[in-house]
DRENGU-42935 format. One record per atom (N, C-alpha, C, O, CB): z, x, y; residue in one letter. Coordinates in steps of 0.001 Angstrom, whole numbers, padded with zeros to 6 digits, always signed. Glycine has a CB too. Layout:
N
ZXYA/...
//
This chain:
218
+115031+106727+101877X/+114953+108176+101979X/+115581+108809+100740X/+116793+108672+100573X/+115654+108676+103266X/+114846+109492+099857X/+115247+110394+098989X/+116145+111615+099341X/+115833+112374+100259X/+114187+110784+098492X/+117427+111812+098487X/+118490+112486+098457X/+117732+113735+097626X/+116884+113480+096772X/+119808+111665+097818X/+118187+115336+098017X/+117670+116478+097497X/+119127+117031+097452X/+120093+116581+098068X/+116451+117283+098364X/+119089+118390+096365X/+119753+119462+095825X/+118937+120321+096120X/+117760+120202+096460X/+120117+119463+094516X/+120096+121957+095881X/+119100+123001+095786X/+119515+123021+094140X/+120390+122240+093768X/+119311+124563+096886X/+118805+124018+093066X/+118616+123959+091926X/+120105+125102+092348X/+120417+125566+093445X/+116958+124250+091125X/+120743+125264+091062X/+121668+126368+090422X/+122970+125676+091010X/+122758+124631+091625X/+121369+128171+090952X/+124121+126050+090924X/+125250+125450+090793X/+125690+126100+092501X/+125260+127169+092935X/+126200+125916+089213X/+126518+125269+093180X/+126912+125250+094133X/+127958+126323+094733X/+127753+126481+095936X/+127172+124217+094092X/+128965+127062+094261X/+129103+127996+094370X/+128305+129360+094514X/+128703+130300+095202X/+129621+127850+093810X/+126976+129348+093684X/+125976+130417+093311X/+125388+130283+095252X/+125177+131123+096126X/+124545+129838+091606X/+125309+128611+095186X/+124426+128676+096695X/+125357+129534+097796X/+124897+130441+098489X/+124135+126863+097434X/+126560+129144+097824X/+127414+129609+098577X/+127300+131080+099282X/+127194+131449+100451X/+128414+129478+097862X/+127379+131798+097914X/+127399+133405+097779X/+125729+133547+098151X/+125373+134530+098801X/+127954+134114+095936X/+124731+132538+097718X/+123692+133417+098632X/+123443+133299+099941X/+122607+134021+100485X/+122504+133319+098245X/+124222+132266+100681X/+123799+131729+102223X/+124457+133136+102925X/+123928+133650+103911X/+124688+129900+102859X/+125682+133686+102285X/+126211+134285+102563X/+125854+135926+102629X/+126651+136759+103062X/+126947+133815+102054X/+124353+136276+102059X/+124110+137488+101930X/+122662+137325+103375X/+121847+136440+103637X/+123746+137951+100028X/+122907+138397+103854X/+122138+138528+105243X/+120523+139024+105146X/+119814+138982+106152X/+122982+139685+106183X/+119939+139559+103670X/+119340+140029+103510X/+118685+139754+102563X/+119453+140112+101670X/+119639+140715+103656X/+117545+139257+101917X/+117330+139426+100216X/+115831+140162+100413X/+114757+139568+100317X/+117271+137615+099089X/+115974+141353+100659X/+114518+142666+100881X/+113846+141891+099503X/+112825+141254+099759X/+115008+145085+100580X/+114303+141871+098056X/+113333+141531+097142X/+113470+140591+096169X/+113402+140520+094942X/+113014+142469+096592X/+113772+139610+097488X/+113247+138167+096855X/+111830+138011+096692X/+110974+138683+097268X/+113635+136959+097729X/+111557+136717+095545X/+110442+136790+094660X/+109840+135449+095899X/+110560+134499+096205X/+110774+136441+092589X/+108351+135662+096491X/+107778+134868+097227X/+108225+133706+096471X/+108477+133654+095267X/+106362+135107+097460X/+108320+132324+097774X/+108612+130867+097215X/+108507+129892+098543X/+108567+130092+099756X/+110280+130759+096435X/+108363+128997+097892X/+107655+128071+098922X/+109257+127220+099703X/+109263+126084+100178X/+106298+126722+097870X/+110227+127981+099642X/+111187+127176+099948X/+111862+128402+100698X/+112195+129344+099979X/+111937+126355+098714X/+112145+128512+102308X/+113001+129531+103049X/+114347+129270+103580X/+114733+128217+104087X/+112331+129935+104111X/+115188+130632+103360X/+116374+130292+103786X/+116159+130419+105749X/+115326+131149+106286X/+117585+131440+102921X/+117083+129565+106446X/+117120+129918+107760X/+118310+129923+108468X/+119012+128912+108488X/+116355+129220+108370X/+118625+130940+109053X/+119792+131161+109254X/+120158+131691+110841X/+119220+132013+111570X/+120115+132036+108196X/+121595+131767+111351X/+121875+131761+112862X/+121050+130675+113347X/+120037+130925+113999X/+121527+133150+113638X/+121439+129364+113053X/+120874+128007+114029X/+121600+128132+114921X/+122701+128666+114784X/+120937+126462+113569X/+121128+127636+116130X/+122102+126929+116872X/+122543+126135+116960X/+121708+125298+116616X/+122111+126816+117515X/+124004+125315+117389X/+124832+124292+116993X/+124133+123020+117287X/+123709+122671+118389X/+126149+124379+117640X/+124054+122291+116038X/+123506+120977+115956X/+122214+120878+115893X/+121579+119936+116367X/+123850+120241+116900X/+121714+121880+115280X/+120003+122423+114654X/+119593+120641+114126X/+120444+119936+113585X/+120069+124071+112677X/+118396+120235+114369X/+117967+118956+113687X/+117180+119809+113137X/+116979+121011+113306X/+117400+117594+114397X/+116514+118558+112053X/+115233+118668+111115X/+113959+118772+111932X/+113005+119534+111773X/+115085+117366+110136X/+114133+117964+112714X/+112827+118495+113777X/+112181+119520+114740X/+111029+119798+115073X/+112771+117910+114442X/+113716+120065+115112X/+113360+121283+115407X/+112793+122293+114326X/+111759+122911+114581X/+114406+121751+115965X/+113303+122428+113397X/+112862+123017+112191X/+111329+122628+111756X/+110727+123403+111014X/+113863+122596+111115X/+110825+121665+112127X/+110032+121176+111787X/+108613+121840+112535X/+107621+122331+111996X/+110431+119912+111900X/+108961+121633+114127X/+108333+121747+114941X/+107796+123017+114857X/+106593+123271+114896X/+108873+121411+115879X/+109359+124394+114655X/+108837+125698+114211X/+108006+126290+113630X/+107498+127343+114013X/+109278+126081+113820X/+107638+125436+112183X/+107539+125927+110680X/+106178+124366+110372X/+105660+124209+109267X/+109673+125876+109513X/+106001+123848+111047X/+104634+123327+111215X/+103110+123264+111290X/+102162+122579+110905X/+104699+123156+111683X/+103484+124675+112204X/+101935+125768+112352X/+101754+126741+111559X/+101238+127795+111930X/+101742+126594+113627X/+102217+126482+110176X/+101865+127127+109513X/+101189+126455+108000X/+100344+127002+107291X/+102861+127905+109561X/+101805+125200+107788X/+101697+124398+107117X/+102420+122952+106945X/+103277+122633+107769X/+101730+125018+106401X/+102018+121918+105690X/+102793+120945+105905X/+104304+121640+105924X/+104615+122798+105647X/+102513+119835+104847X/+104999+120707+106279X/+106777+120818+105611X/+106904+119930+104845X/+106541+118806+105193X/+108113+120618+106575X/+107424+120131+103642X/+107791+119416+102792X/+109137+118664+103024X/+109196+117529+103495X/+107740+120132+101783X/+110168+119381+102662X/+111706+118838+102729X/+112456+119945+103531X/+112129+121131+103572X/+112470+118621+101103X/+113693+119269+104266X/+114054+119853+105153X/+116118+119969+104980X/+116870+119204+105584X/+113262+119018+106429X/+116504+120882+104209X/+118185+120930+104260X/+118563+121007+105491X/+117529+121347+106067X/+118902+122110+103560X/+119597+120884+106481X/+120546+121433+107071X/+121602+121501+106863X/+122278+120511+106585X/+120605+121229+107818X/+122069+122707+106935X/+123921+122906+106860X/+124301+123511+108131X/+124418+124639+108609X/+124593+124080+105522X/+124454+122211+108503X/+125395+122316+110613X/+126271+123475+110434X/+126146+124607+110901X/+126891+120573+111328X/+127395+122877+109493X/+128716+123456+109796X/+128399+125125+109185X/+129453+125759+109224X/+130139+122469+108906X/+127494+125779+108765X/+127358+126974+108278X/+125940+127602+109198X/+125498+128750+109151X/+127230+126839+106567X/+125489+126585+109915X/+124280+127121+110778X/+123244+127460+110155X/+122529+128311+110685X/+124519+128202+111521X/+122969+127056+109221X/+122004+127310+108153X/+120907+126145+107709X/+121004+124921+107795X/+122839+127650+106968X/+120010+126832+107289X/+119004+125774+106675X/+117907+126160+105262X/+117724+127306+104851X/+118017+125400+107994X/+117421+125212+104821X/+116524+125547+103762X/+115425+124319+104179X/+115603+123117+104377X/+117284+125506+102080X/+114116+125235+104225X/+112527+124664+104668X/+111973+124967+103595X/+112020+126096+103105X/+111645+125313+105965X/+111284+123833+103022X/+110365+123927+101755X/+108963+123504+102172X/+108697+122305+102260X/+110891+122950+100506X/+108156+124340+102404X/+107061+124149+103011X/+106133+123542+101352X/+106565+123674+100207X/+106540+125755+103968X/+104793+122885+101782X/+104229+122874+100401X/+103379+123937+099783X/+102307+123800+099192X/+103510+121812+100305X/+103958+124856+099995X/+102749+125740+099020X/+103836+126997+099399X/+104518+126873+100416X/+100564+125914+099707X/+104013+128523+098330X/+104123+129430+098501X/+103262+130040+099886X/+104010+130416+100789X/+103980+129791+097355X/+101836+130173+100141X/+100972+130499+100885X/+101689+130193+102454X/+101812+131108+103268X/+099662+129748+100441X/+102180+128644+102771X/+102078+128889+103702X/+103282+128749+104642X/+103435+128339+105792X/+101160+128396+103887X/+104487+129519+103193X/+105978+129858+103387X/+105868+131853+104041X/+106583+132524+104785X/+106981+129553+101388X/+104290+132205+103073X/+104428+133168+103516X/+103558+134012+104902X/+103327+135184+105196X/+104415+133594+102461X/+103274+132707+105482X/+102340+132728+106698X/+103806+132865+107533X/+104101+133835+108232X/+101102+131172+107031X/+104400+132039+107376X/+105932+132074+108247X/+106519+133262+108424X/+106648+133865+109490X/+107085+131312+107597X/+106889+133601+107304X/+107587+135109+106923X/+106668+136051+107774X/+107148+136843+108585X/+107523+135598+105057X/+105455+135938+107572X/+104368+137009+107653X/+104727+137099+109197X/+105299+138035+109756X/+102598+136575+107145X/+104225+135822+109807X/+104649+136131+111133X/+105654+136303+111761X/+105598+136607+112953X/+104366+135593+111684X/+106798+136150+111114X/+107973+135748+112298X/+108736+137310+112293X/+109801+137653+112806X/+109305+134144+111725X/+107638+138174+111418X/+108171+139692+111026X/+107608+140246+112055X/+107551+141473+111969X/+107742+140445+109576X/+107285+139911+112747X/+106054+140254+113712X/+106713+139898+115407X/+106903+140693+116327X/+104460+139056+113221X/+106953+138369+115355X/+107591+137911+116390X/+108836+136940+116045X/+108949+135931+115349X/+106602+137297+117195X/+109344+137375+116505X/+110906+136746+116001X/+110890+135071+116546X/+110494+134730+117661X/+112494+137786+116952X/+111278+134381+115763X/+111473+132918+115561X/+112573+132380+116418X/+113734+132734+116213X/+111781+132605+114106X/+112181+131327+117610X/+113162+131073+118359X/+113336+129319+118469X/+112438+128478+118441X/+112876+131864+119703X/+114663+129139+118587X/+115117+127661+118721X/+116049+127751+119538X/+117083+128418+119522X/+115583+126916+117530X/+115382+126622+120684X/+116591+126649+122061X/+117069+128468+122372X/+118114+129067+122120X/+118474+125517+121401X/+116012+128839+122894X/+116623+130548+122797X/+117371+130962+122502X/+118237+131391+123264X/+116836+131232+123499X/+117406+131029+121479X/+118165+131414+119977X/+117427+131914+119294X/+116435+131279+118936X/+118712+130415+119105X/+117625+133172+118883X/+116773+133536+117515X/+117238+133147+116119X/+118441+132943+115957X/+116645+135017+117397X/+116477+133036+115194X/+116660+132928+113992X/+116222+133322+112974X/+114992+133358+113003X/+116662+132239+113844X/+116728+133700+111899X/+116178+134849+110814X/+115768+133882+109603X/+116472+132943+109232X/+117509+136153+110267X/+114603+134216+109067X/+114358+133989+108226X/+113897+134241+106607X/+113223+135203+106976X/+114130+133731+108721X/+113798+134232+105962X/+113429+135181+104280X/+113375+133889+103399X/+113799+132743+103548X/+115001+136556+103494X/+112539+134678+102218X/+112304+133761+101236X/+114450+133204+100518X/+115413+133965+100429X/+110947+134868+099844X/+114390+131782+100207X/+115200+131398+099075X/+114867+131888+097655X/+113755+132081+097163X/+115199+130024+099043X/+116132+132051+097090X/+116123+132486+095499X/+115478+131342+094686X/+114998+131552+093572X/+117733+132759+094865X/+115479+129952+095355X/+115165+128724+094653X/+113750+128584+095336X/+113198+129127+096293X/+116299+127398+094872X/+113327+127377+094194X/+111875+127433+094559X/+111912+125663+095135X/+110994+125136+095762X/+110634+127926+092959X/+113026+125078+094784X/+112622+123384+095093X/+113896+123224+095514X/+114972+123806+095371X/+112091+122179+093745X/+113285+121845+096326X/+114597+120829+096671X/+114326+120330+095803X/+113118+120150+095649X/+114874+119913+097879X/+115203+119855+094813X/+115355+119066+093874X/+116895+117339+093813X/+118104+117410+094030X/+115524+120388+092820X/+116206+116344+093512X/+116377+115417+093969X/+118341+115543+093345X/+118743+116404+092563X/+115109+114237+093492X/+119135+114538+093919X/+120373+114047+093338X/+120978+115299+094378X/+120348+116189+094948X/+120623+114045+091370X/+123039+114879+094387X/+123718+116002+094449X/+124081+115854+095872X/+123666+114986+096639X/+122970+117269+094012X/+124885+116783+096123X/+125495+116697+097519X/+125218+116961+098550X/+125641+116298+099498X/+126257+117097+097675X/+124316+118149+098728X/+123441+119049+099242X/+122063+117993+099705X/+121080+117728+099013X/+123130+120307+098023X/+122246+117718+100515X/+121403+116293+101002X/+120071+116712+101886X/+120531+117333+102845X/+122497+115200+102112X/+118705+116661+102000X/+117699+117060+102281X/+116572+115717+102526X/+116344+114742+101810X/+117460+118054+101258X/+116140+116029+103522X/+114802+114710+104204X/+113904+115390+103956X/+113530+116487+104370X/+114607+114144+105945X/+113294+114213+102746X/+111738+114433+102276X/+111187+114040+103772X/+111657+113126+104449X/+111068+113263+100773X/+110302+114739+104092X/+109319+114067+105222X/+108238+113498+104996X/+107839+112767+105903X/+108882+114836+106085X/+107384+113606+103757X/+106343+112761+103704X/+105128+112918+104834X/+104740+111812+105211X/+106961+111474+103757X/+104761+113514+105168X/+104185+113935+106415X/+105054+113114+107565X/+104591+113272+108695X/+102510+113601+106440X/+105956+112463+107505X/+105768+112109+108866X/+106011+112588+110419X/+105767+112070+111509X/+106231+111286+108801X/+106768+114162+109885X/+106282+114593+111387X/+105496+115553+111570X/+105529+116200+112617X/+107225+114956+112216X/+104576+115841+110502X/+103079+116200+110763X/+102628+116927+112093X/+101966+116202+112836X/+102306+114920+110732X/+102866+118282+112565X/+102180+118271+114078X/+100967+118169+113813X/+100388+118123+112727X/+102356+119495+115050X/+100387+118118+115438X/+099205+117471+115448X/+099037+117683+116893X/+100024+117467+117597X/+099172+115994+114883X/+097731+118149+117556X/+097192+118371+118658X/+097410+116794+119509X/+097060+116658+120682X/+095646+118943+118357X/+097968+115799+118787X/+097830+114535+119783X/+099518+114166+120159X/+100407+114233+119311X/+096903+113008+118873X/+099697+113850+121310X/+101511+113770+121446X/+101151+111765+121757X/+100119+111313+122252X/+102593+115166+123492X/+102394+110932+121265X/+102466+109944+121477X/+104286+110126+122606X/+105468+110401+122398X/+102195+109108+119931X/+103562+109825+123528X/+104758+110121+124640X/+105237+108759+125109X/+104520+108245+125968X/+104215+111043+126052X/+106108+108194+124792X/+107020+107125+125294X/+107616+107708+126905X/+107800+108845+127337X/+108389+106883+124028X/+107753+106699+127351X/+108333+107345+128867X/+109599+105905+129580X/+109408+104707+129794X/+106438+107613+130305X/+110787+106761+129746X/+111666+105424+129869X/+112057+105491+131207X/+111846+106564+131773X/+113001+105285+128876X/+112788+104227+132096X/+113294+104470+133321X/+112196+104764+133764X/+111987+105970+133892X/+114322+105364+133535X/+111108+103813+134157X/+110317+104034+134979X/+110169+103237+136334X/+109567+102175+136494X/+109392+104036+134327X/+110621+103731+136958X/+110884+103377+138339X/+110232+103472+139678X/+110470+103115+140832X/+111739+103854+138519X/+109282+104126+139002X/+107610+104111+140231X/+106676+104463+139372X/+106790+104896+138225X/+107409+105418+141747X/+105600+104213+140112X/+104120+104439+139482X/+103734+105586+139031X/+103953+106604+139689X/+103127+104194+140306X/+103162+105620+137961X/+102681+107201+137266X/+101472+107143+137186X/+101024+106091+136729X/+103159+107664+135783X/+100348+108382+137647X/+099681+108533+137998X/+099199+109566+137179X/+100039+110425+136911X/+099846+108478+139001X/+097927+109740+136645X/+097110+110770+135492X/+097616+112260+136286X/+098184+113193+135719X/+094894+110512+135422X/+097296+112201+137531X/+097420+113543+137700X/+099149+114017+137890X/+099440+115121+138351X/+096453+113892+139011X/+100156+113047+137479X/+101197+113479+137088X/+101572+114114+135879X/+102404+115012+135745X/+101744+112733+137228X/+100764+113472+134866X/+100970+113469+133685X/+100443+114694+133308X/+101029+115436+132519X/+100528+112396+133071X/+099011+115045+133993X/+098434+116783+133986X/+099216+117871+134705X/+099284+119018+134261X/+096951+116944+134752X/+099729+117525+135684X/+100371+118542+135992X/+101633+119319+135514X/+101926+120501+135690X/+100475+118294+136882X/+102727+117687+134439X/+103351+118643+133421X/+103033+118675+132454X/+104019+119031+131809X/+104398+118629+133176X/+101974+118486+131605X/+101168+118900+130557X/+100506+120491+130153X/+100535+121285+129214X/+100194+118060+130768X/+099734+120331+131913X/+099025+121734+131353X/+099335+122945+131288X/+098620+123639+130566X/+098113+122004+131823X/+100278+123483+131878X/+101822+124423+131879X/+101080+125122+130180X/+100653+126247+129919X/+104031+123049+131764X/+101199+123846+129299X/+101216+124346+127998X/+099979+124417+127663X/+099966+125383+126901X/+101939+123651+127078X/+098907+124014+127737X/+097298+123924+127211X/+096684+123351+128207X/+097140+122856+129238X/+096945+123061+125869X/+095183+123495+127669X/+094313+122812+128113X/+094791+121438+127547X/+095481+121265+126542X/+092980+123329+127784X/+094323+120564+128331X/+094250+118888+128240X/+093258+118157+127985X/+092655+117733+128971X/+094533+118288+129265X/+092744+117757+126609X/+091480+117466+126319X/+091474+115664+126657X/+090444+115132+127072X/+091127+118025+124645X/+092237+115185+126512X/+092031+113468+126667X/+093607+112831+127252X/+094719+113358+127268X/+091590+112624+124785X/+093358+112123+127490X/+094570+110887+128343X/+094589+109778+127796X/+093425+109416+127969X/+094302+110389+129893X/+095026+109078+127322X/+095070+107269+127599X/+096564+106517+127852X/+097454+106700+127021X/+094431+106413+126064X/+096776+105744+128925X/+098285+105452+129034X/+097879+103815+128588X/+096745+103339+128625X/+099181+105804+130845X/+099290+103024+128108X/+098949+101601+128064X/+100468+101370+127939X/+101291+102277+127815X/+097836+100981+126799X/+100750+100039+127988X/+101719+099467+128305X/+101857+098641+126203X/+100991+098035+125573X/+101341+098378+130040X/+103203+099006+125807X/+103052+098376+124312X/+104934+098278+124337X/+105815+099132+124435X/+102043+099709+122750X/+104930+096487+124166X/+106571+096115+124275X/+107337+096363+125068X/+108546+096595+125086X/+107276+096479+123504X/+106062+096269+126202X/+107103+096438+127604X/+107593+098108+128391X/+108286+098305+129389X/+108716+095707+127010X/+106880+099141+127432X/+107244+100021+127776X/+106184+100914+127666X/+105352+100885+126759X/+108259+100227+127297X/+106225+102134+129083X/+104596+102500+129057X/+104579+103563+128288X/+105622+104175+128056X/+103828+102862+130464X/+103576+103883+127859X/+103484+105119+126989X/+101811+105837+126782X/+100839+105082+126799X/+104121+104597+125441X/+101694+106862+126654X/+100884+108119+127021X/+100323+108452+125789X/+101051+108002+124904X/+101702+109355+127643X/+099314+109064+125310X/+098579+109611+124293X/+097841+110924+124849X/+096717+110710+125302X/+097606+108536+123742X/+098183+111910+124874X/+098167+113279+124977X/+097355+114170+124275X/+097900+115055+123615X/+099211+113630+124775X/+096029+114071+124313X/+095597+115226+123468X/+095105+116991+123980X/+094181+117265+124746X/+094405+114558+122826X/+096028+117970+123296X/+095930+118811+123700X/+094911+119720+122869X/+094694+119510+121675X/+097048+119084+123933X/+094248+120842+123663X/+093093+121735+122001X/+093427+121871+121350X/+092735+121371+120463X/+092464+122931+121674X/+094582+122507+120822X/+095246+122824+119522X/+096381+122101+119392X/+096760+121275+120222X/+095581+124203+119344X/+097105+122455+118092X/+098212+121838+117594X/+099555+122889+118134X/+100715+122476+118108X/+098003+121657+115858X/+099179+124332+118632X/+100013+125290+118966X/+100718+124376+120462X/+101846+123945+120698X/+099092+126916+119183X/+099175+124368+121395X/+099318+123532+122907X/+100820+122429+122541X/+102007+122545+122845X/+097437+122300+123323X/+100075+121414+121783X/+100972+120567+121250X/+102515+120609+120852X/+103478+119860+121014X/+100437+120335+120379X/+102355+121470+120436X/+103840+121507+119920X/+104793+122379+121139X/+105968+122023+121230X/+103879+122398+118235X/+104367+123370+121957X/+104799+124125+122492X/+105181+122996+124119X/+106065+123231+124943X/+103770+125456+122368X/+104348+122004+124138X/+104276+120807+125180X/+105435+120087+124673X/+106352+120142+125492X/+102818+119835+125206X/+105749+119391+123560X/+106566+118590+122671X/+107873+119339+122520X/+108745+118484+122669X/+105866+118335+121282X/+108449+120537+122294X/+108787+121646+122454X/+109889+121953+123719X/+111059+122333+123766X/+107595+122256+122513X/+108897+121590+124671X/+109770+122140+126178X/+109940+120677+127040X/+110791+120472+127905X/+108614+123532+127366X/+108935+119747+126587X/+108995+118475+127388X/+109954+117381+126766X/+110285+116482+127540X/+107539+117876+127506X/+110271+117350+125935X/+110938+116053+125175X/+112581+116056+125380X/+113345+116875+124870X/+110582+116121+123391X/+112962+114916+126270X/+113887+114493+126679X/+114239+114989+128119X/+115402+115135+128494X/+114697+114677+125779X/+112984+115272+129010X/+113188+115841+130502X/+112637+114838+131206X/+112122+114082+130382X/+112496+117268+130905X/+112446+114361+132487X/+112009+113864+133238X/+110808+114019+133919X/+110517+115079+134473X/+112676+113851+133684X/+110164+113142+133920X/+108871+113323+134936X/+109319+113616+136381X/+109275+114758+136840X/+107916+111912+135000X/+109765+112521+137105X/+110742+112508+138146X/+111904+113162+138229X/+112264+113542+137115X/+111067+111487+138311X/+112674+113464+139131X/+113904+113921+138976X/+115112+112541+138956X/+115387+111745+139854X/+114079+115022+140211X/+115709+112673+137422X/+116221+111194+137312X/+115917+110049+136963X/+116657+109071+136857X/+116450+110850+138043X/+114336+110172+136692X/+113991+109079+136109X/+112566+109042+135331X/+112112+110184+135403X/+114082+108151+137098X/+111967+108477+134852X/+110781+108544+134066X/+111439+109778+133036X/+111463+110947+133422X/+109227+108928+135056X/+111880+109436+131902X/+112581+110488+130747X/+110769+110219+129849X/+109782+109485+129882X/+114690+109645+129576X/+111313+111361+129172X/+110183+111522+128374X/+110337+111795+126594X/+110555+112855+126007X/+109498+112711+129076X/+110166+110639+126129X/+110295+110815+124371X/+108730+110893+124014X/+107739+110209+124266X/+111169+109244+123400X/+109039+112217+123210X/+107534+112804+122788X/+107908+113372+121252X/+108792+114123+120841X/+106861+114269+124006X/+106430+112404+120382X/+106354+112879+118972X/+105390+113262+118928X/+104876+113664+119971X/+106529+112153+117945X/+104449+113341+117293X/+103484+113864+116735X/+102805+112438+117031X/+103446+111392+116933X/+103676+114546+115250X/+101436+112488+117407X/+100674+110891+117322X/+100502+111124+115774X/+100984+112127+115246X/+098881+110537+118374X/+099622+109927+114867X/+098979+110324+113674X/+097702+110221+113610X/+097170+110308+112503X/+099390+109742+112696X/+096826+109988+114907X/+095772+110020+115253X/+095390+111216+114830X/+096166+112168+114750X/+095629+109730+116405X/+093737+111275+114422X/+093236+112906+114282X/+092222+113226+115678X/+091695+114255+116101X/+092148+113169+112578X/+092241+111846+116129X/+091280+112079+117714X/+091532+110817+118369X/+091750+109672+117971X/+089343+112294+117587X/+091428+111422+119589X/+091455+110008+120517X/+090458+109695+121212X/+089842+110595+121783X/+092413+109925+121496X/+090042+108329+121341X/+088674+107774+122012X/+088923+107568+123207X/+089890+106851+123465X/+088067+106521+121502X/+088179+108096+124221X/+088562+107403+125792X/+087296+107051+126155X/+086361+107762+126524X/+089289+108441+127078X/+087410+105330+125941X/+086163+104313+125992X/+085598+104306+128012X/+084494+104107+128520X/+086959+102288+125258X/+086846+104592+128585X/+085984+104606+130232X/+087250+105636+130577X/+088293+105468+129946X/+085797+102669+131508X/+087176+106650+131523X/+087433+107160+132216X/+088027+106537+133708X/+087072+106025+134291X/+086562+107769+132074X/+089027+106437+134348X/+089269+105641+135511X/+091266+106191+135837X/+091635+107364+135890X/+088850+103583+134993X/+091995+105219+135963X/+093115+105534+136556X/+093656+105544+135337X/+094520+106420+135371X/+093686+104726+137645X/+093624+105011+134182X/+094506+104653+132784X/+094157+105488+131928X/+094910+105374+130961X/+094339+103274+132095X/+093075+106621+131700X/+092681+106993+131417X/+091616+108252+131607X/+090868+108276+132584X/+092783+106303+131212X/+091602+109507+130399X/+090337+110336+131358X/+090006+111084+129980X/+090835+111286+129093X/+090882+111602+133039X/+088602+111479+129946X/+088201+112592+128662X/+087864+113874+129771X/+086875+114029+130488X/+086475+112019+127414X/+088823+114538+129649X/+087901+115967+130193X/+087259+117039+129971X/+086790+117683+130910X/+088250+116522+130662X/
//
């Protein structure tokens, strides 16, 4: 994993995390984010600032509640902005403010430490759902009934891989998706048991070769 900086000298960063406002900052593909809530990950950040474009690299500063998102392109830093002026940006109901950075890159070396992502958490209309503590039988129409809360449910396939069962989720959009991934990941199917670890699949579609109990295209 590649180590990132922000560009300009570290004090300079200081004094800007510290200003609440920058009305005329110059558009940039890299945003400040600020009022996290305690123990903000990269993925949450991720998950936010996803539907709008890739994410590039991802700062957090825990102890200041702060962050810097470098999306790849100016364009679709300012799809973010554009909207979240509109509807305010929430994590763990929490709001959070956002505006363009004075800097335009994470730039590699330095103390100020940042996860290139490389696409890899990419949203994506398909969820790869691990499911642990499974202690009775799971059944498709379990799996729809806390699914569709968030979207329509376009495909199913469950299978068993290293002993542990796991789900392939495809929802219509990538919004469905994430907003499913979002509210479901780390809750229970059951009460107490069947937990639920849910990512991005990297599938761009899923095939459901027969329709039956393991499976369904609807």
């Amino acid at each position: 994993m590649k180590r990132y900086e922000m560009q300009g000298a570290s004090s300079d960063l200081e004094q800007q995390q510290q200003k609440r406002h920058r009305p005329n900052a110059a558009p940039s593909k890299c945003l400040h984010v600020r009022a996290l809530p305690l123990f903000c990950t990269e993925q949450e950040l991720i998950q936010l600032f996803s539907l709008f474009g890739r994410v590039h690299k991802v700062l957090v500063m825990s102890s200041k509640q702060q962050a810097f998102v470098q999306m790849d392109s100016i364009g679709a830093a300012t799809n973010a902005i554009n909207h979240f002026a509109i509807a305010p940006a929430i994590i763990r109901q929490k709001t959070v403010y956002i505006q363009y950075s004075n800097h335009q890159e994470l730039t590699q070396g330095g103390n100020n430490t940042a996860l290139a992502l490389d696409g890899k958490f990419q949203a994506n209309s398909i969820l790869m759902v691990s499911i642990e503590n499974v202690q009775t039988s799971i059944t498709l129409d379990n799996l729809v009934t806390v699914f569709k809360p968030f979207g329509s449910i376009m495909k199913i396939v469950t299978f068993i891989k290293g002993g542990q069962y796991k789900v392939l989720v495809q929802m219509r959009n990538v919004e469905s998706a994430t907003a499913a991934k979002a509210n479901l990941e780390g809750k229970c199917l059951f009460q107490g048991q069947c937990l639920l670890r849910i990512s991005f699949s990297k599938l761009s579609n899923l095939t459901v070769t027969n329709c039956g109990p393991k499976s369904w295209d609807f």
